[in-house]
C-alpha positions, 0 to 999 in steps of 0.5 A, spaced: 378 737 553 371 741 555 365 741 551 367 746 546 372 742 543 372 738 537 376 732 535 376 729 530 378 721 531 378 714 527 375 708 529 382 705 531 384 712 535 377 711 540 380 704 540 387 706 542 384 710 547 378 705 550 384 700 551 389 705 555 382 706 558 381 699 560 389 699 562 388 705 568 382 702 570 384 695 570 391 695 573 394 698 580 396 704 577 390 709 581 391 709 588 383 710 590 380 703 587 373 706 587 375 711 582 377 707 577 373 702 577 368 708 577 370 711 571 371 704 568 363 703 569 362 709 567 365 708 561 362 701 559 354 704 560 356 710 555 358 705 550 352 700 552 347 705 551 350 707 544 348 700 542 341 699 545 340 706 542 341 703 535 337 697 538 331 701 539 331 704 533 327 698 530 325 702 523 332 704 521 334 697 522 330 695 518 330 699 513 338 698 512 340 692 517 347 693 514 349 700 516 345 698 523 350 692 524 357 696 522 355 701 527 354 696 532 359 691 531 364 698 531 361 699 538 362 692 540 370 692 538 371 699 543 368 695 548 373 689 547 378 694 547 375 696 553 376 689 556 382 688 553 388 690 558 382 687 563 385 679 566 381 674 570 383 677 578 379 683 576 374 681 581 371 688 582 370 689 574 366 683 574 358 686 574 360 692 568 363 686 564 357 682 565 354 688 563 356 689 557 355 681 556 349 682 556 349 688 551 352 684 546 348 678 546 342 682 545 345 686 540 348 679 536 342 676 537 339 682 533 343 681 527 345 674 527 347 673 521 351 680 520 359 678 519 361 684 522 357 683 529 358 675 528 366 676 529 365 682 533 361 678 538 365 672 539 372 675 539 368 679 545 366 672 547 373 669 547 375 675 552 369 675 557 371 667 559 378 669 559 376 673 564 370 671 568 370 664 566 364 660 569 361 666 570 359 667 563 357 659 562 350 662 564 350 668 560 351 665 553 347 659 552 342 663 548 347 666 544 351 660 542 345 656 540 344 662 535 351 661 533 351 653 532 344 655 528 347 659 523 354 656 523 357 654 515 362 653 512 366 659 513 365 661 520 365 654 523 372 654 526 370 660 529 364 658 533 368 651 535 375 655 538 369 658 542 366 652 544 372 649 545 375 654 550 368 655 554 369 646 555 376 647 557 377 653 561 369 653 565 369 645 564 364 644 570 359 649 568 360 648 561 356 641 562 349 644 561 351 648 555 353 641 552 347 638 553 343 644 550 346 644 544 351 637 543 345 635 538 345 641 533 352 642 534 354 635 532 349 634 526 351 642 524 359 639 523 355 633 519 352 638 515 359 642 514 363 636 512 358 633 508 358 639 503 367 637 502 364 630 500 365 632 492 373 632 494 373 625 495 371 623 487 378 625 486 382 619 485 389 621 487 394 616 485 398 617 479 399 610 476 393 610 474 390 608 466 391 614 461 383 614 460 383 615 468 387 621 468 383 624 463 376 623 468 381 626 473 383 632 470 375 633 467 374 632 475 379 637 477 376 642 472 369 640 475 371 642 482 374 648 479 368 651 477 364 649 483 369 653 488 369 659 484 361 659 484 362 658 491 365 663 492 364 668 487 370 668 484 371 672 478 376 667 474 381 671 469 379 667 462 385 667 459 389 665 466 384 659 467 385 657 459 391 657 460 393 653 465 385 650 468 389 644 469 394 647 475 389 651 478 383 646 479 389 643 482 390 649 487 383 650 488 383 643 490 387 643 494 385 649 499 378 645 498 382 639 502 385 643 508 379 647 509 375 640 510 381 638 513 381 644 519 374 643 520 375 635 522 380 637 527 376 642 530 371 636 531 375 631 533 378 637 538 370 639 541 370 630 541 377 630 546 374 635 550 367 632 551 370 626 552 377 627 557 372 627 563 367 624 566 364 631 567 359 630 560 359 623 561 352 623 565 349 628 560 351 625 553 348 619 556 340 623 557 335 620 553 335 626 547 343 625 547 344 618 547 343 617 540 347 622 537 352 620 544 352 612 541 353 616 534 360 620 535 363 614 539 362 610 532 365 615 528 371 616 532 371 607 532 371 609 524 376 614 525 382 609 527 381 607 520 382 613 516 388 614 512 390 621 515 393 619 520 391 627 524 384 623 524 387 616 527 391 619 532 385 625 534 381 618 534 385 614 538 387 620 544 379 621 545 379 613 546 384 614 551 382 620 554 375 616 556 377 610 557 382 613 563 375 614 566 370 610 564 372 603 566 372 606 572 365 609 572 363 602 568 361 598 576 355 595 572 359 592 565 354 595 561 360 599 557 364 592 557 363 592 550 364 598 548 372 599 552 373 591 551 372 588 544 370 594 540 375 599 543 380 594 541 378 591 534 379 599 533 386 598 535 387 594 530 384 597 524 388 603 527 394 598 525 393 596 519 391 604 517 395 606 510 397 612 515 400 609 520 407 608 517 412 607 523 417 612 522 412 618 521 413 623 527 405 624 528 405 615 528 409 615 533 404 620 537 398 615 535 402 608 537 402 612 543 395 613 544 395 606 542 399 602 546 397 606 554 389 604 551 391 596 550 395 597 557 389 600 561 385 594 557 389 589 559 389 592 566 381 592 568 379 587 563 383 581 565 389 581 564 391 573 560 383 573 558 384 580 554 392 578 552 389 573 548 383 576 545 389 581 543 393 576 539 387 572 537 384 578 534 391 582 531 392 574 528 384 574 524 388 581 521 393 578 519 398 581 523 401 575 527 407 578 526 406 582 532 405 577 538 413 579 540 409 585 542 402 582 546 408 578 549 412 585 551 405 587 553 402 581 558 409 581 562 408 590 563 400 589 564 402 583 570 406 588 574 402 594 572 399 594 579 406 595 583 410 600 578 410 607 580 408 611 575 415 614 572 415 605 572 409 606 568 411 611 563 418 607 561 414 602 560 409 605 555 416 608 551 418 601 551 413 598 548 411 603 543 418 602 541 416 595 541 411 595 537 414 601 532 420 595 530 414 590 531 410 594 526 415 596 520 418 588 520 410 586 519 409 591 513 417 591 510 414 585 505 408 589 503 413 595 502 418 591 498 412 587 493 409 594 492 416 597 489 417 590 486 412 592 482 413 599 480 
């Protein structure tokens, strides 16, 4: 346009220019490479040398860091747009983009605890390994660590979809990040879903006595109040007169799916570590064995949950490790842990209140369920585990399942010869069996309980 013209442009149109930017320069449009990627380098420095000299200005980022922070957060999105149209066989891109990588995570690790930077930044982040994948690994330790540091409430879902997609997509690499932040990342997670505690001092069954549902609505009044002091909402008086009662109930209600989504993110960062044997030698280091010994436990407990997201989340991590650990266990110090506990898990899983045969996500778990007894009773001795099996699901009082361990010893005996399309129908039989199996054993309970009503 010449150095004489003046435009004026929202943060929004520069946006829509920066992606057209990056489009050109990313795509087979230009015939000379070199050009493009010239201009797309230019462009990068430009706006990386926006951010370093908001940086270097210390004294007015102290004296007003929220006004820093915007102005550098609003770079951080041209440059994401920038990136955006950019794929992962950008290979020539690959130095401007670490580049700005490292920018940005100066930048964030400046303003850790700016909401704009924090989002800004990880949205970045989410693009950076969708494109350089294992590359990036290298460059984001720090800034993750930062990231865990300064986790809470309302921004650990953001942090874990990050860490979730560094473990899936640059899995390898992703080793050495795990071990440097698995301690503090799983004891922040215990902090967050411990701050849901209070939820669970409400009793939700209907049929309880008059003074009971008196407590229960002094309890929701109580959780009520405590969600807007939390997040500083301002009540309407005459709304909250009016109708307390439905709106703690609400405010209760949303408390439950938010402590909900944050135990799904955990248990997904627990499938991701535990699917391979990649972090196995890591999480088994002196400094992580505790907390390592510690998550197994949980997800052993979990299989008791009475959400059955939880029990089936459970069961798949523990048939996710035990595809490779009973491999990897040459010395049978983990015996124990794959044979009697995994099993005795099984079973509390069976008698779960969540774990109702004809509920479609059930049906998820009982197949989780019915591969981890079979790989079982493949390695640890076929007849000898088949009557540890049975013994055990007696002691519970579902002996009414032992057409099942039957159906289960006649497909662990010729495991060994089947193909594994062979393998695959016999695990769909065999949930079947056990889905018939199951709904028979607790009809009885069923029928006394309505019975009652």
């Amino acid at each position: 346009t010449g150095n004489q013209a003046r435009i004026s442009l929202s943060i929004n149109d520069v946006m829509f220019v920066c992606e057209c930017m990056g489009f050109l320069c990313s795509s087979n449009f230009t015939s000379r490479t070199e050009v493009s990627f010239g201009l797309f380098t230019q462009s990068c420095q430009a706006l990386r040398s926006s951010l370093m000299g908001i940086l270097s200005h210390k004294q007015q980022c102290e004296l007003d860091p929220n006004l820093a922070g915007n102005r550098c957060s609003d770079i951080i999105r041209l440059i994401a747009s920038l990136t955006k149209p950019v794929t992962g066989d950008a290979k020539r891109l690959q130095e401007p983009l670490a580049a700005c990588l490292q920018t940005i995570l100066a930048i964030f690790c400046a303003f850790p605890n700016h909401s704009s930077v924090r989002s800004t930044t990880v949205f970045f982040l989410h693009r950076m390994v969708t494109c350089l994948r294992e590359v990036v690994v290298p460059y984001i330790g720090e800034a993750v660590e930062v990231l865990v540091k300064h986790t809470t409430q309302e921004n650990v879902l953001q942090v874990s979809q990050l860490v979730n997609q560094v473990i899936v997509q640059a899995k390898r690499p992703a080793v050495s990040l795990v071990d440097f932040i698995f301690v503090p990342y799983v004891r922040k997670y215990e902090q967050i879903l411990g701050s849901y505690a209070y939820l669970d001092n409400i009793q939700h069954d209907n049929n309880t006595k008059e003074e009971d549902q008196e407590q229960n609505k002094a309890n929701h009044t109580i959780i009520a109040n405590k969600i807007q002091q939390q997040h500083k909402l301002q009540a309407n008086p005459n709304q909250a007169n009016g109708n307390s009662e439905n709106g703690a109930s609400a405010a209760y209600s949303s408390q439950f799916q938010e402590r909900d989504e944050v135990m799904r993110c955990y248990l997904g960062f627990l499938r991701h570590i535990l699917a391979t044997s990649d972090f196995h030698g890591a999480l088994t280091q002196p400094k992580n064995k505790k907390t390592y010994e510690k998550i197994l436990q949980n997800v052993l407990d979990g299989c008791a949950s009475p959400d059955i997201n939880v029990v089936k989340q459970c069961l798949m991590c523990l048939e996710s490790m035990l595809k490779w650990g009973v491999d990897l266990d040459k010395s049978g110090d983990w015996k124990s842990f794959y044979g009697s506990e995994v099993t005795l898990a099984t079973v509390k899983a069976l008698l779960s209140s969540a774990m109702k045969p004809n509920d479609a996500k059930a049906s998820l778990a009982l197949s989780s369920l019915v591969q981890i007894h079979q790989m079982q009773g493949k390695h640890y001795g076929g007849s000898g585990y088949i009557e540890f099996l049975l013994r055990t699901l007696r002691q519970a009082g579902l002996g009414g399942l032992e057409g099942y361990v039957r159906q289960l010893s006649m497909f662990v005996s010729s495991a060994s010869s089947d193909s594994s399309s062979q393998q695959h129908q016999a695990t769909a039989t065999l949930k079947n069996y056990l889905r018939d199996a199951l709904r028979a054993v607790k009809k009885p309970r069923q029928q006394h309980k309505n019975n009652n009503n």
